[in-house]
N, C-alpha and C positions, 0 to 999 in steps of 0.2 A: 645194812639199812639201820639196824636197831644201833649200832656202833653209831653211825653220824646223830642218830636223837639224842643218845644217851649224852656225845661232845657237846652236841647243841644244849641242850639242859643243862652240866657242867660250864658252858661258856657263862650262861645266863645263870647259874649261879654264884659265881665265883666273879661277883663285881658287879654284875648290870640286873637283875632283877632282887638280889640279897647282896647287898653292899656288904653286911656283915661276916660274909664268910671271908676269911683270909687264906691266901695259901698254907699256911700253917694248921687251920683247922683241922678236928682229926671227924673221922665220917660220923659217928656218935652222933658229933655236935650240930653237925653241917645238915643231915640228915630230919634232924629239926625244923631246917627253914625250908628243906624243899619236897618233905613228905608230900605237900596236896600240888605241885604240880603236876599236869596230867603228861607230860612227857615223862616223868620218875614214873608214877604209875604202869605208862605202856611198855617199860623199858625190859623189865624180865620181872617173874615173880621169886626170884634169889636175891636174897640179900647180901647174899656172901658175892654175888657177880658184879652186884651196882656197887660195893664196896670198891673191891678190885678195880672197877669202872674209876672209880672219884676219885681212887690213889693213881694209879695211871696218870691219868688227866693231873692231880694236882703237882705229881713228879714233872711232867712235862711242860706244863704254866710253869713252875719256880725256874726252868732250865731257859724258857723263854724270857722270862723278865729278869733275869739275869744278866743275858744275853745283851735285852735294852737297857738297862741300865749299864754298862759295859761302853756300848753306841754313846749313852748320854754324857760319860765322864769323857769320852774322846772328843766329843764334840762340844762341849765345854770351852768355851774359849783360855776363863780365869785360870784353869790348870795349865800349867808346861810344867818340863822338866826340873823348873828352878822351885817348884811349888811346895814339893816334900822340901827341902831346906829351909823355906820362908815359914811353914808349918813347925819347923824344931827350934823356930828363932820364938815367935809368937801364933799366939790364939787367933790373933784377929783375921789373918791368910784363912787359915779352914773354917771360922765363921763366916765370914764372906763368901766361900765356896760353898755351903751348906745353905746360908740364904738364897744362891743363886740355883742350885739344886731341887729347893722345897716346892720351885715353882713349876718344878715337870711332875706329872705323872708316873714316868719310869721310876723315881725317883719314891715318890709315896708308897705305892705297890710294895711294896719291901719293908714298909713300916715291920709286920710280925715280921722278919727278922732283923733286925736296926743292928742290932752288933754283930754280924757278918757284914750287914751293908756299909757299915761305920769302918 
């Protein structure tokens, strides 16, 4: 039980109640925005566990939007085969894939890490 609150409170942290945390963020920081929520509160009184808790969770979100973004570049239409070639010819190929890109979700979510996503 305390396991589904503590996700639930990590869900709603990590995007929909503190936009500001990013999967990159380390607990330190994160741990900031979501001190006076009252599910952190009930969660345990160790801090070493709701730590472990936020690293958990944040390993397992990055594996997830990964994942979707993965989904997004398949489903991508402007990508084919021929695209890494048209890419080592010119710029403009992966500017246009990257305009069309900016306008997903799966695709923002990855901002903190851009040069992996890149």
């Amino acid at each position: 039980m305390y396991a589904l609150a503590v996700r639930t409170c990590m869900l709603a942290c990590t995007g929909y109640l503190f936009p500001q945390i990013t999967l990159t963020m380390p607990w330190k920081k994160a741990r900031k925005y979501i001190k006076e929520d009252p599910r952190y509160k009930h969660f345990s009184d160790s801090d070493h566990r709701r730590e472990a808790e936020y690293d958990k969770y944040l390993r397992d979100r990055m594996i997830e939007a990964k994942n979707e973004f993965r989904a997004l570049l398949r489903e991508t239409k402007i990508l084919t085969y021929k695209s890494y070639d048209m890419t080592k010819e010119s710029d403009k190929h992966e500017r246009d894939v990257v305009d069309v890109l900016k306008n997903d979700q799966r695709y923002l979510v990855l901002e903190c890490v851009a040069d992996e996503r890149d």
